[in-house]
TORDREN-891476 format. One record per residue (C-alpha): residue in three letters; x, y, z; chain; residue number from 1. Coordinates in nm, 2 decimals. Layout:
REM residues N
<site code="ALA" px="X" py="Y" pz="Z" unit="A" pos="NUM"/>
...
This chain:
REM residues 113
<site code="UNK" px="0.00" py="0.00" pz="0.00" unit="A" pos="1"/>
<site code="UNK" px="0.27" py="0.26" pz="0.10" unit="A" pos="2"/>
<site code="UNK" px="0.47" py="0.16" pz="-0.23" unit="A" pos="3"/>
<site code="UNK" px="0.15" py="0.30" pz="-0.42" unit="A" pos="4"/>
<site code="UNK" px="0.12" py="0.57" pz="-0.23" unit="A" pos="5"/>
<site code="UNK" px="0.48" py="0.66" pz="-0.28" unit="A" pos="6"/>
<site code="UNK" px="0.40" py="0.65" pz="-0.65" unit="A" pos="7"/>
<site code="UNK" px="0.16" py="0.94" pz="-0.57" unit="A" pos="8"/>
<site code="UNK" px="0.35" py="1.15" pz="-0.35" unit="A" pos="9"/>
<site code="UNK" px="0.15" py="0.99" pz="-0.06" unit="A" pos="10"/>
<site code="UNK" px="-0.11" py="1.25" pz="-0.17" unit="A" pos="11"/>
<site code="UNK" px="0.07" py="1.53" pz="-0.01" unit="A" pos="12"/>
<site code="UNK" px="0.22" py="1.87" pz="-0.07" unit="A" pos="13"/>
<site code="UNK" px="0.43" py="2.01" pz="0.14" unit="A" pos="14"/>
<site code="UNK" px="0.56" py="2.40" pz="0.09" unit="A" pos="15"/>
<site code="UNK" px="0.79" py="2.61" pz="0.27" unit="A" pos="16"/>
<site code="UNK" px="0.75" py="2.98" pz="0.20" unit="A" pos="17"/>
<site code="UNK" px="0.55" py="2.86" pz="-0.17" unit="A" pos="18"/>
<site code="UNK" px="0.80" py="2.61" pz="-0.23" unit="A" pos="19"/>
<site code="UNK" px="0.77" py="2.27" pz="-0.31" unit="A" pos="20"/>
<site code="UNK" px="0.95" py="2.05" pz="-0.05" unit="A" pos="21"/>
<site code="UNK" px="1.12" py="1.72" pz="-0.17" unit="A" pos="22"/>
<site code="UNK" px="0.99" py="1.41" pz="0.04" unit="A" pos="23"/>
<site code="UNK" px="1.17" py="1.10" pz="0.17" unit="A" pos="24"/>
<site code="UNK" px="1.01" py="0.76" pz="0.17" unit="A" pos="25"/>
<site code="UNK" px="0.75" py="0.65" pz="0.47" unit="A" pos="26"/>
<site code="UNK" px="0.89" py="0.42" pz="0.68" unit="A" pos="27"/>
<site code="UNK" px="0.69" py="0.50" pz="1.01" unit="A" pos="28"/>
<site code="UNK" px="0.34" py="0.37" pz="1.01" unit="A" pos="29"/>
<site code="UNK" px="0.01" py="0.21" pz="1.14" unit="A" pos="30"/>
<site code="UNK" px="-0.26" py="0.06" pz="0.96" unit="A" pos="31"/>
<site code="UNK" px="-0.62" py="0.03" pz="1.20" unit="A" pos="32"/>
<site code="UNK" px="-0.98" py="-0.11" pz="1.10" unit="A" pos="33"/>
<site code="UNK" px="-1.20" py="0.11" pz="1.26" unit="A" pos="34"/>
<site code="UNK" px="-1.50" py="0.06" pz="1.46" unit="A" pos="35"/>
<site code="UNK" px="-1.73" py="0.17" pz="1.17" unit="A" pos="36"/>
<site code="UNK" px="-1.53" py="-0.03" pz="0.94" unit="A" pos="37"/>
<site code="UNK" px="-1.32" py="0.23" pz="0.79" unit="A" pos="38"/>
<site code="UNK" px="-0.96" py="0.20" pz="0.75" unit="A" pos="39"/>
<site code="UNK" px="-0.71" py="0.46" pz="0.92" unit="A" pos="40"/>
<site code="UNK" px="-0.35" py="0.48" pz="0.81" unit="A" pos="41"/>
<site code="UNK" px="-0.11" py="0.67" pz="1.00" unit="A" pos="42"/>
<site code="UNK" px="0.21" py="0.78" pz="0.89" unit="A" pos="43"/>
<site code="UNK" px="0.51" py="1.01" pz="0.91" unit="A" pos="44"/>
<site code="UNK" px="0.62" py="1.18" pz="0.62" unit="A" pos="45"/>
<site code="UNK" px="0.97" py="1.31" pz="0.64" unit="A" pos="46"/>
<site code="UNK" px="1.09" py="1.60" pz="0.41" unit="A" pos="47"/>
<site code="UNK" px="1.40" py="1.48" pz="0.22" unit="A" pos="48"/>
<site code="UNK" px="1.63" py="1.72" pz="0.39" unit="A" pos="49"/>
<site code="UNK" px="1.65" py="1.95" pz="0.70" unit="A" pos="50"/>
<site code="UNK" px="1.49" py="2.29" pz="0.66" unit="A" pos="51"/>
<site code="UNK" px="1.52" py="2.61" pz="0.88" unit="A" pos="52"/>
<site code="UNK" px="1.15" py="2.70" pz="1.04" unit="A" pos="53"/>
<site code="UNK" px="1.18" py="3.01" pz="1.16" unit="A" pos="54"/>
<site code="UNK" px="0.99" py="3.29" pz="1.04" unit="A" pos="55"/>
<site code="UNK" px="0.85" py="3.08" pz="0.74" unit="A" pos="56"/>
<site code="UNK" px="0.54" py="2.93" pz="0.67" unit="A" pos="57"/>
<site code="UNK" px="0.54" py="2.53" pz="0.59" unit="A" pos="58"/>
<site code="UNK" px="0.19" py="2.44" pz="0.45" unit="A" pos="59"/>
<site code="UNK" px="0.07" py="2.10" pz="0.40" unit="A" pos="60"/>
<site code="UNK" px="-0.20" py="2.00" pz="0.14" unit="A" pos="61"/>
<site code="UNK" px="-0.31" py="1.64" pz="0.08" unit="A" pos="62"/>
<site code="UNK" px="-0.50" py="1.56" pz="-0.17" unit="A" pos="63"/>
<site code="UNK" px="-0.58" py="1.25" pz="-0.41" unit="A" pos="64"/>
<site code="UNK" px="-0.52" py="1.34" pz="-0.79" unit="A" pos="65"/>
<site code="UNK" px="-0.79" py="1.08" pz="-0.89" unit="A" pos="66"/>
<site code="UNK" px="-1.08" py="1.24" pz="-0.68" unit="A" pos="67"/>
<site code="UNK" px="-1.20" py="0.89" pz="-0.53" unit="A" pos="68"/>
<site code="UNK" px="-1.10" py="1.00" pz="-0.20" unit="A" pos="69"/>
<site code="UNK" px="-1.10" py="1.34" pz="0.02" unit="A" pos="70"/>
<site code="UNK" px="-0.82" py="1.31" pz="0.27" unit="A" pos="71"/>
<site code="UNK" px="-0.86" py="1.56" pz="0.57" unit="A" pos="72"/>
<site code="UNK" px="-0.82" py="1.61" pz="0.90" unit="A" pos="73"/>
<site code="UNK" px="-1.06" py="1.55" pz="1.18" unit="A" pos="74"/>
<site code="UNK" px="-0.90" py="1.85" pz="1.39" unit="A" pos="75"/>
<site code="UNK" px="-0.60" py="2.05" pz="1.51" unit="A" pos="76"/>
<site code="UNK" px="-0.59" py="1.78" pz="1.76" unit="A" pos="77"/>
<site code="UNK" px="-0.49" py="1.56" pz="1.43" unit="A" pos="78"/>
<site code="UNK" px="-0.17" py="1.69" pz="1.43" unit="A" pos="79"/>
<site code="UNK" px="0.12" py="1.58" pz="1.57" unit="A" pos="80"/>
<site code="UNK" px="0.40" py="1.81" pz="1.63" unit="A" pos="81"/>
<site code="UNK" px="0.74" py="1.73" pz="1.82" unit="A" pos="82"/>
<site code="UNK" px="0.85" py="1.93" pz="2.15" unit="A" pos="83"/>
<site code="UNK" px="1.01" py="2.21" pz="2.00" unit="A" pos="84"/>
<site code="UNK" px="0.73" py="2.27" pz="1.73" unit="A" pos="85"/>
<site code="UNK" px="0.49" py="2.26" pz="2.02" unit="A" pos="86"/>
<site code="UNK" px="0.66" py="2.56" pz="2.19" unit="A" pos="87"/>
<site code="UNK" px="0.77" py="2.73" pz="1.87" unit="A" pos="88"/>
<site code="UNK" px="0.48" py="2.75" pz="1.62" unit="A" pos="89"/>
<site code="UNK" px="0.15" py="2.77" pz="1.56" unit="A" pos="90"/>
<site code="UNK" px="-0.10" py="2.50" pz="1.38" unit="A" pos="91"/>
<site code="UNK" px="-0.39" py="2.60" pz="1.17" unit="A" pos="92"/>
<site code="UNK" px="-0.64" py="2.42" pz="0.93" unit="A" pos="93"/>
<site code="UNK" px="-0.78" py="2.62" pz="0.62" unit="A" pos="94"/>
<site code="UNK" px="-1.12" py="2.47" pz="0.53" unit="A" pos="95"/>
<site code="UNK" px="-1.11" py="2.58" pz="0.16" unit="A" pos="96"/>
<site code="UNK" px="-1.49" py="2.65" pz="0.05" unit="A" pos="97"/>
<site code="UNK" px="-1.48" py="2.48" pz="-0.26" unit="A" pos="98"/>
<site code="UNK" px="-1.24" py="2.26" pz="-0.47" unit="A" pos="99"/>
<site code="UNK" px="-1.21" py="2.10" pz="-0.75" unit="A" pos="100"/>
<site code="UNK" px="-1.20" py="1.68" pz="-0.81" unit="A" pos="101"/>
<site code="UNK" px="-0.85" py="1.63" pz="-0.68" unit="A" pos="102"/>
<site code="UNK" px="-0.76" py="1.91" pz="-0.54" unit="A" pos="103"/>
<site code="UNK" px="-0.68" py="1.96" pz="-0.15" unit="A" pos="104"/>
<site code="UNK" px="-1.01" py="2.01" pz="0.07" unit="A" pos="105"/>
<site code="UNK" px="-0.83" py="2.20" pz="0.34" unit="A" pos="106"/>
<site code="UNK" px="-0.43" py="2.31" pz="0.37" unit="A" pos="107"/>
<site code="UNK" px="-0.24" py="2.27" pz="0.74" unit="A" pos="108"/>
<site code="UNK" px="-0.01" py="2.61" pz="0.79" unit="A" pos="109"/>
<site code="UNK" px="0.30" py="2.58" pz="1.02" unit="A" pos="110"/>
<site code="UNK" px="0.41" py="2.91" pz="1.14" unit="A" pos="111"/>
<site code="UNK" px="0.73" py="2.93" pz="1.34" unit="A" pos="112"/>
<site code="UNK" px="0.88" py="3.22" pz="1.53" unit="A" pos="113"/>
């Protein structure tokens, strides 16, 4: 599953300051079966090399080129940040209004000081 979501960019966009981030490959995961019987797959995406934070904006988008699937995120209390990004930056979720098949439903902004 991961290996086809690497084909894809595992769906996601990452940006720092409007530009396109390289990504590494997944290889910190979790797969469960909900109680409802959906599937939940957890994952950490690292960036392909070290970036300086401060003072920038990283924005994340995820979003499935093929439209059979709107990835989001339930709520800020989605996201997982480390120590330091805890104390140092701020989390928010942009509900876009509308978007086109494919295209990112909402975009999670970083902002570091």
């Amino acid at each position: 599953m991961l290996s086809d979501l690497k084909t894809h960019t595992y769906f996601t966009t990452i940006t720092l300051n409007s530009t396109a981030l390289p990504l590494a490959t997944v290889s910190e995961y979790h797969l469960d079966l909900l109680p409802d019987q959906r599937l939940q797959l957890d994952f950490v995406l690292p960036i392909a090399a070290p970036q300086t934070l401060t003072g920038k904006r990283l924005a994340v988008a995820l979003a499935d080129p093929t439209g059979s699937a709107i990835p989001i995120y339930k709520d800020q209390n989605s996201i997982t940040l480390g120590a330091y990004f805890q104390q140092h930056c701020q989390t928010t979720i942009e509900q876009k209004p509308t978007f086109e098949h494919g295209e990112a439903a909402q975009i999670v902004q970083l902002q570091c000081r």
